[in-house]
ROLUM-219063 format. One line per field, with one value per atom (N, C-alpha, C, O, CB): residue number from 1; atom name; x, y, z. Coordinates in Angstrom, 1 decimal. Glycine has a CB too. Example, Ala and Ser with C-alpha at 12.3 -4.5 7.8 and 13.67 -1.06 7.14 Angstrom:
// residues 2
k (1, 1, 1, 1, 1, 2, 2, 2, 2, 2)
a (N, CA, C, O, CB, N, CA, C, O, CB)
xx (13.2, 12.3, 13.2, 14.2, 11.3, 12.8, 13.7, 12.9, 13.4, 14.1)
yy (-5.7, -4.5, -3.3, -3.3, -4.5, -2.2, -1.1, 0.0, 1.1, -0.6)
zz (7.8, 7.8, 7.8, 8.5, 9.0, 7.1, 7.1, 7.9, 8.0, 5.7)
//
This chain:
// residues 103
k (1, 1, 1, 1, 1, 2, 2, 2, 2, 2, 3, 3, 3, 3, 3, 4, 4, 4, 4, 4, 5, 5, 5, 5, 5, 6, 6, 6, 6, 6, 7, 7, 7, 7, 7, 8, 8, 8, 8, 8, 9, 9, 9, 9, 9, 10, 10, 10, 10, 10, 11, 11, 11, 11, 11, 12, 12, 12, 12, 12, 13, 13, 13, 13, 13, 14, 14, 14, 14, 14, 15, 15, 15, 15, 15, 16, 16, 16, 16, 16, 17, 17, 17, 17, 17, 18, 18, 18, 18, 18, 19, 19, 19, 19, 19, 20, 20, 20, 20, 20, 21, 21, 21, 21, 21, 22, 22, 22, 22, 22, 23, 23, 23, 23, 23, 24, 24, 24, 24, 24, 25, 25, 25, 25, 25, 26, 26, 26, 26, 26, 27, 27, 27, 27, 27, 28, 28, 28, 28, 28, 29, 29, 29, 29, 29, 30, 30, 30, 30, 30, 31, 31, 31, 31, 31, 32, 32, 32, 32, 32, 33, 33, 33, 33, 33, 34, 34, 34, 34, 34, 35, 35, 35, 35, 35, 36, 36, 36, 36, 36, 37, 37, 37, 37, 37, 38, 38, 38, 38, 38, 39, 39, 39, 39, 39, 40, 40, 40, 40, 40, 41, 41, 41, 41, 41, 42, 42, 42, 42, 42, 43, 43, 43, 43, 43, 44, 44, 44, 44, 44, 45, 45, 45, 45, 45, 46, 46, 46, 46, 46, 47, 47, 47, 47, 47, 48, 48, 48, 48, 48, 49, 49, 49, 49, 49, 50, 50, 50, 50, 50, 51, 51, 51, 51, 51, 52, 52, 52, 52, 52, 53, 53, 53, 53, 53, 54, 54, 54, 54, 54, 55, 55, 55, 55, 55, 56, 56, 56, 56, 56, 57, 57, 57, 57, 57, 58, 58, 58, 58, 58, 59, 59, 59, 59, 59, 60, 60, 60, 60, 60, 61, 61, 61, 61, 61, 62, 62, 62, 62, 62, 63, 63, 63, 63, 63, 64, 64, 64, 64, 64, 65, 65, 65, 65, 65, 66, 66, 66, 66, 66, 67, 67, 67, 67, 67, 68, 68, 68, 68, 68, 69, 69, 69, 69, 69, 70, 70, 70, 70, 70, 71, 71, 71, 71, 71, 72, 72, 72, 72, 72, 73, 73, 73, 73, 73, 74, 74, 74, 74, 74, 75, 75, 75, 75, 75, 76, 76, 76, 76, 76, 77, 77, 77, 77, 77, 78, 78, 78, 78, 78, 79, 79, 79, 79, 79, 80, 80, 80, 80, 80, 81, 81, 81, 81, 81, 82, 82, 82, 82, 82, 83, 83, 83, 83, 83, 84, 84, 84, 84, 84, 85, 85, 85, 85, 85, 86, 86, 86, 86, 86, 87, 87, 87, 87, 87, 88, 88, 88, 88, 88, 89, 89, 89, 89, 89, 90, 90, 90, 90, 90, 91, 91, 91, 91, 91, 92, 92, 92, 92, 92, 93, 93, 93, 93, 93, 94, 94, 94, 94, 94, 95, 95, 95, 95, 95, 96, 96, 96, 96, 96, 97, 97, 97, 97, 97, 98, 98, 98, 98, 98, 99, 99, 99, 99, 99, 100, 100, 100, 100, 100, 101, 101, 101, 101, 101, 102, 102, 102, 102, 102, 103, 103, 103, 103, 103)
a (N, CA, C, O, CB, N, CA, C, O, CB, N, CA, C, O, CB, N, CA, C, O, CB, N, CA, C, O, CB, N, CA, C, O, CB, N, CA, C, O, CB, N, CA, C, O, CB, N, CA, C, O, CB, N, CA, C, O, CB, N, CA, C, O, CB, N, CA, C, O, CB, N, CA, C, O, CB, N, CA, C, O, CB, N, CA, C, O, CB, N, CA, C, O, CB, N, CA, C, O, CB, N, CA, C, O, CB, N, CA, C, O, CB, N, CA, C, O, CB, N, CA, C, O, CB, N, CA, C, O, CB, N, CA, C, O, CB, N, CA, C, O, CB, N, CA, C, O, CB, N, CA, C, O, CB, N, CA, C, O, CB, N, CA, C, O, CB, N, CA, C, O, CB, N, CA, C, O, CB, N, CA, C, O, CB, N, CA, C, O, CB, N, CA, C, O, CB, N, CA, C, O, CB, N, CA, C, O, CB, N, CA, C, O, CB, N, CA, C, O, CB, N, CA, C, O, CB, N, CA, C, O, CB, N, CA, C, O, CB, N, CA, C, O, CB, N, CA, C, O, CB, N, CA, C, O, CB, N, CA, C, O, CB, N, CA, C, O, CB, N, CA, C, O, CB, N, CA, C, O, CB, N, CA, C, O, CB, N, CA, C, O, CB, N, CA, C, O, CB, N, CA, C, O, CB, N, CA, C, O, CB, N, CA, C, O, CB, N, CA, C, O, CB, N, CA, C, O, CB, N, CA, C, O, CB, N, CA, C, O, CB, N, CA, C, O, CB, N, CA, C, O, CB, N, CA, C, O, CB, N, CA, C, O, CB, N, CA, C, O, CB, N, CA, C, O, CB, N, CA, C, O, CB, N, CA, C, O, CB, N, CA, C, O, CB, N, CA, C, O, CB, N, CA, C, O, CB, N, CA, C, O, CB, N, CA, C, O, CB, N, CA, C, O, CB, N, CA, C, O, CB, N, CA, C, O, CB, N, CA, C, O, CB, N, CA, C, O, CB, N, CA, C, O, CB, N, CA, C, O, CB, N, CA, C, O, CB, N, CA, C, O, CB, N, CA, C, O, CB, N, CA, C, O, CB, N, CA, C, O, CB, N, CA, C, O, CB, N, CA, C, O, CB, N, CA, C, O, CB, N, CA, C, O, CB, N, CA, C, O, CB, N, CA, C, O, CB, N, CA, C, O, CB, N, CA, C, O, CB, N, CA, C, O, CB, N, CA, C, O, CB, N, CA, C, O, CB, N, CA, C, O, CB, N, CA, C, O, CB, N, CA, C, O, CB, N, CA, C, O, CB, N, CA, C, O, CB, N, CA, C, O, CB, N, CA, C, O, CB, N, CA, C, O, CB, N, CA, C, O, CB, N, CA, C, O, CB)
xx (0.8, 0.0, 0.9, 2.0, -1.0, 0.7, 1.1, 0.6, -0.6, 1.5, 1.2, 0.1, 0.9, 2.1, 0.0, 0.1, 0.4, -0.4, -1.6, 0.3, -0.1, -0.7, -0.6, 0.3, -0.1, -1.9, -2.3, -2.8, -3.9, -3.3, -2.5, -3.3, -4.2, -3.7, -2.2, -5.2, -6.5, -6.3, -7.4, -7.2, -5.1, -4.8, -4.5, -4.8, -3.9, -3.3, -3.3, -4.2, -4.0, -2.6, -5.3, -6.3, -7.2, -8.0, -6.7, -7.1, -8.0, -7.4, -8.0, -8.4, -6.2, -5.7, -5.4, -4.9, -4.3, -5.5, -5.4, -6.4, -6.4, -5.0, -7.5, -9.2, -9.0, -9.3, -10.7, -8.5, -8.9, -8.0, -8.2, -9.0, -7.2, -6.2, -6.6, -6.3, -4.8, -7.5, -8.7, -9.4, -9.3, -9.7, -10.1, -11.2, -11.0, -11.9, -12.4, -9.9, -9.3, -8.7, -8.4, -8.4, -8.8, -8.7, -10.0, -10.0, -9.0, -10.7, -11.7, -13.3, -14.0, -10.8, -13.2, -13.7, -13.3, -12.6, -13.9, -13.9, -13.5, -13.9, -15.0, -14.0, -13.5, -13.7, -14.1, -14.5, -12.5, -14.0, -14.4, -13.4, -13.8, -14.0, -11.8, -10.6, -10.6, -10.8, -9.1, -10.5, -10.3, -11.6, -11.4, -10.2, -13.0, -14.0, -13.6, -13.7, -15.3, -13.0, -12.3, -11.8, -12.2, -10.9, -10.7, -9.5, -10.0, -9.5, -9.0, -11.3, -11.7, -12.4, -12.0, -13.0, -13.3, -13.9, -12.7, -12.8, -15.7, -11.9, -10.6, -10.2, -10.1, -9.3, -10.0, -9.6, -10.6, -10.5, -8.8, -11.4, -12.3, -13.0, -14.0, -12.8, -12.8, -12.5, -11.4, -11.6, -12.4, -10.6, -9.3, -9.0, -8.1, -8.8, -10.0, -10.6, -11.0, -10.8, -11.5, -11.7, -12.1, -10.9, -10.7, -12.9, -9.7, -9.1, -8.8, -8.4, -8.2, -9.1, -8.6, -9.8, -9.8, -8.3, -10.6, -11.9, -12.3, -12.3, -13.5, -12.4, -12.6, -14.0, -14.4, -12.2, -14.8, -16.0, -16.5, -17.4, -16.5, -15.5, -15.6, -15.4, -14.5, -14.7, -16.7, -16.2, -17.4, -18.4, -16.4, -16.4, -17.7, -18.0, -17.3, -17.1, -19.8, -20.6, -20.4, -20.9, -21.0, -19.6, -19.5, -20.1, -19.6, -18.7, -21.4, -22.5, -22.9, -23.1, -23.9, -22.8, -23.8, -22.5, -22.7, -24.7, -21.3, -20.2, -20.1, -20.2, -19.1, -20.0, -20.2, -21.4, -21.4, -20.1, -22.3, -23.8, -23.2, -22.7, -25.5, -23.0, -22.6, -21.7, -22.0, -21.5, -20.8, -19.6, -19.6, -18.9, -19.0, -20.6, -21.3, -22.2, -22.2, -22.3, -22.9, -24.0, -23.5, -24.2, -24.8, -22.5, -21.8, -20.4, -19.8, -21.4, -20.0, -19.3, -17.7, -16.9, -19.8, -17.3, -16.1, -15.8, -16.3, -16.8, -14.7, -13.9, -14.5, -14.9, -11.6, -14.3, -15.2, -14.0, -14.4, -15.5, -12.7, -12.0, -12.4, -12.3, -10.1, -12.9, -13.6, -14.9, -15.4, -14.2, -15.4, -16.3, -16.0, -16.8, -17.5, -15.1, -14.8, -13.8, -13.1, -14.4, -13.7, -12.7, -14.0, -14.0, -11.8, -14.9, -16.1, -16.6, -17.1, -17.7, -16.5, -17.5, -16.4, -16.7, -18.5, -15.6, -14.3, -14.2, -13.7, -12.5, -14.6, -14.1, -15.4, -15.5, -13.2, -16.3, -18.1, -17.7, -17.0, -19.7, -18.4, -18.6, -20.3, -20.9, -17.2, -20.4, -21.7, -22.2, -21.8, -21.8, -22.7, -22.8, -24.5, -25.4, -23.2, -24.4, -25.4, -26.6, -26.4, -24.5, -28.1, -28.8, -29.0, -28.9, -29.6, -29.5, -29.4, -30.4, -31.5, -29.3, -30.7, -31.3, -32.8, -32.8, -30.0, -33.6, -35.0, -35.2, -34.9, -36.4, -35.9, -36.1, -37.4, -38.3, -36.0, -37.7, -38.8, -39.4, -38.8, -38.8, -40.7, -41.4, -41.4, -41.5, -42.6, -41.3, -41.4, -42.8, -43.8, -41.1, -43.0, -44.3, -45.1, -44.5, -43.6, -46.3, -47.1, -47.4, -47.6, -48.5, -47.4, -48.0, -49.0, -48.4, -46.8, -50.3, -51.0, -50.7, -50.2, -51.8, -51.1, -51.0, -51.4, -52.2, -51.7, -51.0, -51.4, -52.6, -53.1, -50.5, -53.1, -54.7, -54.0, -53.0, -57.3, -55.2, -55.5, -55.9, -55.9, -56.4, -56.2, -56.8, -58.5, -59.2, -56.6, -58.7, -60.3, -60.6, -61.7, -61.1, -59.5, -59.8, -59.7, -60.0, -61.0, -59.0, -59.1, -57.3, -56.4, -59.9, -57.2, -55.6, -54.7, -55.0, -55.1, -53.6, -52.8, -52.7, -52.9, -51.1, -52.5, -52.2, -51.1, -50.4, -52.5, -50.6, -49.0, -48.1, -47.3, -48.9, -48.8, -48.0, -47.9, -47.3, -48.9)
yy (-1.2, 0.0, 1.2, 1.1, 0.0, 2.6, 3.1, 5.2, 5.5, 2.3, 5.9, 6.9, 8.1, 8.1, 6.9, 9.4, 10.1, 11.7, 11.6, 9.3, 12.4, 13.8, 14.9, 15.6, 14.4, 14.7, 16.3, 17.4, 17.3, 16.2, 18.2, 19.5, 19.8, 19.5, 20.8, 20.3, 20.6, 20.8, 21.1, 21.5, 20.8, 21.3, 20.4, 20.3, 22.2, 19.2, 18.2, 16.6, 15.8, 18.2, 16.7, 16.1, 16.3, 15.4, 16.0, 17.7, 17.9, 17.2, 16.4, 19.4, 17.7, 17.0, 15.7, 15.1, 17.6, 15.1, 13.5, 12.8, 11.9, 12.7, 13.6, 13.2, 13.6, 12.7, 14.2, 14.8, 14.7, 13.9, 13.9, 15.9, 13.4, 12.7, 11.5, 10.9, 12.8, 10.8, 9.5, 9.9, 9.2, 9.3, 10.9, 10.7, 11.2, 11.0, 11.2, 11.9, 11.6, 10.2, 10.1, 12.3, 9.4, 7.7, 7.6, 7.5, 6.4, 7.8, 7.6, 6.9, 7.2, 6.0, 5.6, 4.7, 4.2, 3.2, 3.8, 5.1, 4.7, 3.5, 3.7, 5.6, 2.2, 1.1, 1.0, 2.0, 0.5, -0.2, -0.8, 0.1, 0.7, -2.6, -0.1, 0.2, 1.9, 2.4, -0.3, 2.5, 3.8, 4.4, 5.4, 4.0, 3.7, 4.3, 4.3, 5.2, 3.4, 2.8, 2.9, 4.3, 5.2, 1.8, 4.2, 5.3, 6.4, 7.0, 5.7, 6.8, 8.6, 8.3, 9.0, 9.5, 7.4, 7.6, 6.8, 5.6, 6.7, 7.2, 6.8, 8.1, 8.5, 5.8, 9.0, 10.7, 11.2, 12.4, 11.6, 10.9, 11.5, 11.3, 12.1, 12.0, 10.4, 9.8, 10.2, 10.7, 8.6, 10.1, 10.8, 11.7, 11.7, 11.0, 13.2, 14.2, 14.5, 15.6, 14.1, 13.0, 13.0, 13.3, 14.3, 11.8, 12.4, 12.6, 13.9, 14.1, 12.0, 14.9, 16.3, 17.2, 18.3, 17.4, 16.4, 17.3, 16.4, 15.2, 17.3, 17.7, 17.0, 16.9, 16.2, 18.1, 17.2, 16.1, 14.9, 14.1, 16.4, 14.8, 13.7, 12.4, 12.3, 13.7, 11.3, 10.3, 9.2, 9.3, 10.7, 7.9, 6.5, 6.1, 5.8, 5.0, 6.0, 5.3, 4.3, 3.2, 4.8, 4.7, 3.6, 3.2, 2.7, 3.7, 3.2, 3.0, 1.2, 0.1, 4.5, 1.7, 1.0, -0.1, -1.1, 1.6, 0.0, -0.6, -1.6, -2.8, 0.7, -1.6, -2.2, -2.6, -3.8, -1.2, -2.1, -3.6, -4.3, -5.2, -3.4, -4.2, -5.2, -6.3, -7.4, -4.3, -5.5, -6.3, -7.4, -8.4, -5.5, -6.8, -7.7, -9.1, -10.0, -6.7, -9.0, -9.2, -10.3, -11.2, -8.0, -10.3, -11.0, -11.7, -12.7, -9.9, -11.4, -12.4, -12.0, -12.9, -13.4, -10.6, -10.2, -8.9, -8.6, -9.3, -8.5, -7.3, -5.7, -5.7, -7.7, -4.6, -3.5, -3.5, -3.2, -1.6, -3.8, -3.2, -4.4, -4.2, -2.9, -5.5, -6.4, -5.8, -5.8, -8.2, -5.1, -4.7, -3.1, -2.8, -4.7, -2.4, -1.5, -2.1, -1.3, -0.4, -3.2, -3.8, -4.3, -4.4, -5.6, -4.5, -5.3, -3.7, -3.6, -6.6, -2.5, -1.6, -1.0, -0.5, -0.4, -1.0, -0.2, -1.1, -0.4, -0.6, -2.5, -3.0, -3.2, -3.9, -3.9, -2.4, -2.3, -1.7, -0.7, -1.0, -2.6, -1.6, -2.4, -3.3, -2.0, -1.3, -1.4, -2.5, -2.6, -0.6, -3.0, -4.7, -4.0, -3.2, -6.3, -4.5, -4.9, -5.8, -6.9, -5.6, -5.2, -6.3, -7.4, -7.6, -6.0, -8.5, -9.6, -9.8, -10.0, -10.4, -10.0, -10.0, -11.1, -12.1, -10.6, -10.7, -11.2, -12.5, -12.8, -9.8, -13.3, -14.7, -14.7, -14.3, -15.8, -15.3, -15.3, -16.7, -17.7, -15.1, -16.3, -17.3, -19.2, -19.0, -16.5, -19.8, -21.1, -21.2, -21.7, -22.5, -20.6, -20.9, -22.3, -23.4, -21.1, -22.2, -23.7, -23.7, -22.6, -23.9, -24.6, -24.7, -26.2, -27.3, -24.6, -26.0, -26.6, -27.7, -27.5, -26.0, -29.4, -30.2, -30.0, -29.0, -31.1, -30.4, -31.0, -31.5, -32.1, -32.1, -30.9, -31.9, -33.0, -33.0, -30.2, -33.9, -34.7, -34.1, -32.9, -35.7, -34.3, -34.1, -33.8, -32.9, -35.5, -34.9, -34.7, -34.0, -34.0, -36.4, -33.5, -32.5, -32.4, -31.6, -32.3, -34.3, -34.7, -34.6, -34.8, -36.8, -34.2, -34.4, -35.4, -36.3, -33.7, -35.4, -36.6, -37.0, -36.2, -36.3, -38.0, -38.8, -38.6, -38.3, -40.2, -38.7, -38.2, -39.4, -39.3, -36.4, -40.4, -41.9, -42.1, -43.1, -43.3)
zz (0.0, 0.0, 0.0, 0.6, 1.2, -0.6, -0.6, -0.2, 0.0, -1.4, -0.3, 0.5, -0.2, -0.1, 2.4, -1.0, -1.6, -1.1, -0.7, -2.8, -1.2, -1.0, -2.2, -2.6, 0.1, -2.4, -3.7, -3.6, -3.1, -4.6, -3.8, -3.4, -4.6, -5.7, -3.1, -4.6, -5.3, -6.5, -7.1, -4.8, -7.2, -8.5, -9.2, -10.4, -8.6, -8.0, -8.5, -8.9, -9.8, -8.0, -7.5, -7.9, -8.9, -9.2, -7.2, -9.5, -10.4, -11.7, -12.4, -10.5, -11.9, -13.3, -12.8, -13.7, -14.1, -12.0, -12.3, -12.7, -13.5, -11.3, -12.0, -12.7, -14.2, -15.0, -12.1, -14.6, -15.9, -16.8, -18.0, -16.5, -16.3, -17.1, -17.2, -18.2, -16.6, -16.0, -16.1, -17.2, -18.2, -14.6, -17.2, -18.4, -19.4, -20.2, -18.2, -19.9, -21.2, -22.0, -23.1, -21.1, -21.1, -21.4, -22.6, -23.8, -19.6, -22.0, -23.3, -22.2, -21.2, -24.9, -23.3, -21.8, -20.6, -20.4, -21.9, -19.7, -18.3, -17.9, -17.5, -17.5, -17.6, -17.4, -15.7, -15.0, -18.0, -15.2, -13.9, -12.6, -11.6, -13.9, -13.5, -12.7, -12.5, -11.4, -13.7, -13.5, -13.9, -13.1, -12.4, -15.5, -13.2, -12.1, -10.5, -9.7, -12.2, -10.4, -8.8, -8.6, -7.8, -8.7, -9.4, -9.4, -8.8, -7.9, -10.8, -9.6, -9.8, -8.4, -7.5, -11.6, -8.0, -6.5, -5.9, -5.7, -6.2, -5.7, -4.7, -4.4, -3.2, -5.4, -5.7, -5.4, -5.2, -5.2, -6.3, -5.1, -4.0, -3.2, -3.0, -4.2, -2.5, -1.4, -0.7, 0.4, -1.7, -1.0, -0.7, -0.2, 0.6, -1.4, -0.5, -0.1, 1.6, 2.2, -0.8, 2.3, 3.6, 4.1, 4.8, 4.1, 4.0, 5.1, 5.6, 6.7, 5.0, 4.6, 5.1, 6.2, 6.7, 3.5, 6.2, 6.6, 8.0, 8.2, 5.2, 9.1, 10.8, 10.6, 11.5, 12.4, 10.0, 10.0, 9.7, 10.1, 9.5, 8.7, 8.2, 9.3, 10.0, 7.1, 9.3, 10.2, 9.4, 8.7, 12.0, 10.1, 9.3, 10.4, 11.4, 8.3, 10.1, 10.6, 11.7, 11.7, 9.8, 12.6, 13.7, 14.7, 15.7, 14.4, 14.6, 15.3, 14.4, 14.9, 15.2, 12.9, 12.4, 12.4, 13.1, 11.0, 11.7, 11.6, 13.1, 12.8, 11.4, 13.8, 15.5, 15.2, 14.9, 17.0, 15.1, 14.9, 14.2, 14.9, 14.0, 12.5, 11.5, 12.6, 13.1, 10.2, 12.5, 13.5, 14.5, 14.8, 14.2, 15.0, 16.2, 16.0, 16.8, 16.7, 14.4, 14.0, 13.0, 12.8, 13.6, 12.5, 11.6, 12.5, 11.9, 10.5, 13.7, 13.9, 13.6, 13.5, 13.0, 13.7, 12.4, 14.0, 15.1, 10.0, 13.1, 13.9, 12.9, 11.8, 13.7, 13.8, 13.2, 11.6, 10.5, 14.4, 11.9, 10.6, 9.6, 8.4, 10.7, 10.1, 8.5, 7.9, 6.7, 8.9, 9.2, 8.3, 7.4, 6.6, 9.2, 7.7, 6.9, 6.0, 5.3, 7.6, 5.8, 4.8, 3.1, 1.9, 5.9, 4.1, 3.2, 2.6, 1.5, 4.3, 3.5, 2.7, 1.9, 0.8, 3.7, 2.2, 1.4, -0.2, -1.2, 2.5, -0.4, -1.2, -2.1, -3.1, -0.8, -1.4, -2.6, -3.8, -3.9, -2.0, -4.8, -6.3, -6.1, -5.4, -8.3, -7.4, -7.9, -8.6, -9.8, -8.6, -8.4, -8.9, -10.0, -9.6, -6.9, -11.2, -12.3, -11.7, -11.3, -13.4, -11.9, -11.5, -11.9, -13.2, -11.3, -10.9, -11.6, -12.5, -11.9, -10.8, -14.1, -15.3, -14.7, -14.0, -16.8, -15.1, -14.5, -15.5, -16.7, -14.7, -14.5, -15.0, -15.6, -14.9, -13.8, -17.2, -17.5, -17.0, -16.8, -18.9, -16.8, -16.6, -17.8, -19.0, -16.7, -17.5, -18.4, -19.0, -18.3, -17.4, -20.5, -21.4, -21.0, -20.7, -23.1, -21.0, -20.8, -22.1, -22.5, -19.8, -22.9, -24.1, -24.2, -24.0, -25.3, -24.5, -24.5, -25.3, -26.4, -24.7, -24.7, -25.6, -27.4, -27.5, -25.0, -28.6, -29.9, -29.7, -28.8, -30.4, -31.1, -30.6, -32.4, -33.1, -30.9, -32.2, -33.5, -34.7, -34.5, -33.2, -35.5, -36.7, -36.3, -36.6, -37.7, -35.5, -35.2, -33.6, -33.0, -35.4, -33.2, -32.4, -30.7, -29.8, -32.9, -31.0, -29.4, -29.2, -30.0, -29.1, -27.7, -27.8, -27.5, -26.8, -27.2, -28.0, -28.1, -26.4, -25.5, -29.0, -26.4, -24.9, -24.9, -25.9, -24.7, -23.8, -23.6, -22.7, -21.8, -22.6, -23.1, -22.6, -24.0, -24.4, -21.5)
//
């Protein structure tokens, strides 16, 4: 791991230097919400949820930093594509109108 400091001029051109790539992919999205993210550490307001973090923690069985390990490492996940129902299609009838037996 490693730890770097930008000042506001610099974070700005590194963002734009991400989205001059073109398509910004999976990684390159990390990237840009990483620098800004990055941002909190400068600000005394800034604080995480450690109320809710200690339930999780508690609740799951884990230490509070697994659970800032699990929220740290969220992306956006695609929904899962909806299941069509399975068509019933009515037996074949005969010629004369009765339907086939199905033994």
């Amino acid at each position: 791991m490693w730890c770097a400091r930008f000042t506001e001029n610099q974070l700005k051109t590194l963002k734009e230097l991400i989205r001059i790539q073109g398509e910004v992919g999976d990684d390159l999205e990390g990237a840009l919400e990483a620098l800004e993210l990055a941002r909190w550490d400068d600000l005394p307001e800034a604080e995480l949820p450690w109320k809710m973090i200690a339930d999780q923690a508690e609740l799951q069985g884990i230490s509070e930093a697994d659970v800032i390990w699990d929220m740290a490492g969220r992306r956006k996940e695609d929904p899962a594509p909806r299941i069509k129902a399975p068509v019933k299609r009515q037996p074949k009838r005969t010629a004369n109108g009765r339907r086939r037996s199905t033994t």
